[in-house]
N, C-alpha and C positions, 0 to 999 in steps of 0.2 A: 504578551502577544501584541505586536502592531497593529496597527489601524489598517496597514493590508493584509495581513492574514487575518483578522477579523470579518473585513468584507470577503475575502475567500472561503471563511469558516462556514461566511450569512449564506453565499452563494448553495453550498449542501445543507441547508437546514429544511426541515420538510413547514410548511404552512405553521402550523401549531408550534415548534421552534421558533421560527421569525418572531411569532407575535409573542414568546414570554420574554422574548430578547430583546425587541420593540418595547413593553413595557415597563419592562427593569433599565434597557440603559435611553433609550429617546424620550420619556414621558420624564424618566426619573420615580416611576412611582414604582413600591416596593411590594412584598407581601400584606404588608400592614395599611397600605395606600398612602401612605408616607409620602413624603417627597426629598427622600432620601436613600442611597443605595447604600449596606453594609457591607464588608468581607461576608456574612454569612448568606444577605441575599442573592449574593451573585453565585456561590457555591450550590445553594438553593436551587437557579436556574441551569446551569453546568450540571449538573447532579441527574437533575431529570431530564435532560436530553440526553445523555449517556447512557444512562438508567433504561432509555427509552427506547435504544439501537441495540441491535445487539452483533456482539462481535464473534470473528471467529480469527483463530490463530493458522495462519497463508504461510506458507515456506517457500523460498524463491534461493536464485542463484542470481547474483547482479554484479554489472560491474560496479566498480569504485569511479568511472573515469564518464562522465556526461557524451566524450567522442566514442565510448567502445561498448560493445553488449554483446552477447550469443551470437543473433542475430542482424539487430538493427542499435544503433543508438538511440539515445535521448531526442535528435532532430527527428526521426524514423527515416534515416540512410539504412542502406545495407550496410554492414562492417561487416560481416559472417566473421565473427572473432571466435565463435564455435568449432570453425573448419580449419584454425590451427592444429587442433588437435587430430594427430593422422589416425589415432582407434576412439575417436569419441563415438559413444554408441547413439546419440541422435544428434550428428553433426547432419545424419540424410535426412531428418524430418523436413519434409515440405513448409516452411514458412515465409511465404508466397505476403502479399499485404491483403490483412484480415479487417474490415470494417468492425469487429468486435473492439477491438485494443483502442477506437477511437470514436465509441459511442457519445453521441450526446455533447462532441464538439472538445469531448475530455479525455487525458492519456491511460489506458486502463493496462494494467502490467500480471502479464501470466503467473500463475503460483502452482504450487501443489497443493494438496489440503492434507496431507500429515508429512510429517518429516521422512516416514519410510518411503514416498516417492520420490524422491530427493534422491534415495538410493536406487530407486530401480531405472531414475534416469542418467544417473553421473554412477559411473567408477570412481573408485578411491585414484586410483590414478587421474581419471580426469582432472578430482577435485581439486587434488595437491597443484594440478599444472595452471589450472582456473587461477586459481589464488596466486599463483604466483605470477600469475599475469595481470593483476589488478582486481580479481574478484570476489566475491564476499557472500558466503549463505547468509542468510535474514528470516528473521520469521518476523510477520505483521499482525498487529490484532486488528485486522480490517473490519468497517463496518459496511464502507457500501464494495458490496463485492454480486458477483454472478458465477455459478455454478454451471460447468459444462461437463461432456462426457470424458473427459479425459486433464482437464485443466479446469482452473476457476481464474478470472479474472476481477482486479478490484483495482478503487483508486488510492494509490499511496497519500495523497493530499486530506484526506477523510479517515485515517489510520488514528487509532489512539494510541499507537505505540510500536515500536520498530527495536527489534535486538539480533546483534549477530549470533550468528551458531558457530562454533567450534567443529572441525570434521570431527574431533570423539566424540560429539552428540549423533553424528548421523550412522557412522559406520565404528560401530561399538567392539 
């Protein structure tokens, strides 16, 4: 991990993180009061933050490309890369700009919470045309995430881990 994603790690850490992270790596002082940090004290620290969040597994539909997305890109342009598709079934959903997606000065990105919604908003045809237009299903084990009536949104930066789907996981 870098020294900048380290301070981006420090940036989501809640109070009580900071300071086991603050006394493991700024003071140098360990479990034992040492003044020495091991491979096990630092797993030690890593271990119970993790331990300490708790994640849930997010399924999205994303582009591969920083300029292209459903909707919006990575900048938040419109692209409407959705409305390629002439029978996408929520190529009409109203997505208008949401102050949700940019709470607290950070990029928060829409998911579903289980994989069968995946299906009830993409056709297998959509999927196939998605994908071959640069796009990728994903599932996230996100930690800081929010819970809405139709969608959940979370921040990919705070994610402990990111896998692609295969469409024969979604439409079996």
């Amino acid at each position: 991990m870098s020294c900048k994603e380290c301070v981006k790690a420090y940036e989501y850490m809640s109070e009580e993180e900071r300071e086991l992270m603050w006394n493991l790596f700024m003071t140098g002082v360990n479990h034992d009061g040492h003044t020495w940090v091991t491979y096990g004290d630092v797993e030690k620290v890593v271990g119970k933050i993790i331990l300490g969040r708790t994640g849930k597994w997010l399924y999205r539909l994303e582009s591969t490309s920083p300029d292209n997305g459903l909707w919006y890109d990575l900048h938040n342009n419109l692209v409407w890369g959705i409305g390629k598709l002439p029978n996408c079934k929520t190529k009409d959903l109203p997505m208008g700009y949401d102050e949700r997606y940019h709470k607290d000065g950070k990029n928060w990105f829409s998911s579903c919470s289980s994989i069968e919604d995946l299906a009830h908003w993409y056709s297998l045809e959509d999927a196939v045309e998605l994908i071959n237009q640069g796009f990728v299903f994903a599932k996230y084990l996100a930690v800081d995430y929010v819970e809405y009536e139709n969608e959940t949104t979370f921040l990919k930066e705070t994610a402990l881990e990111r896998v692609e789907i295969d469409i024969k996981e979604i439409w079996k």
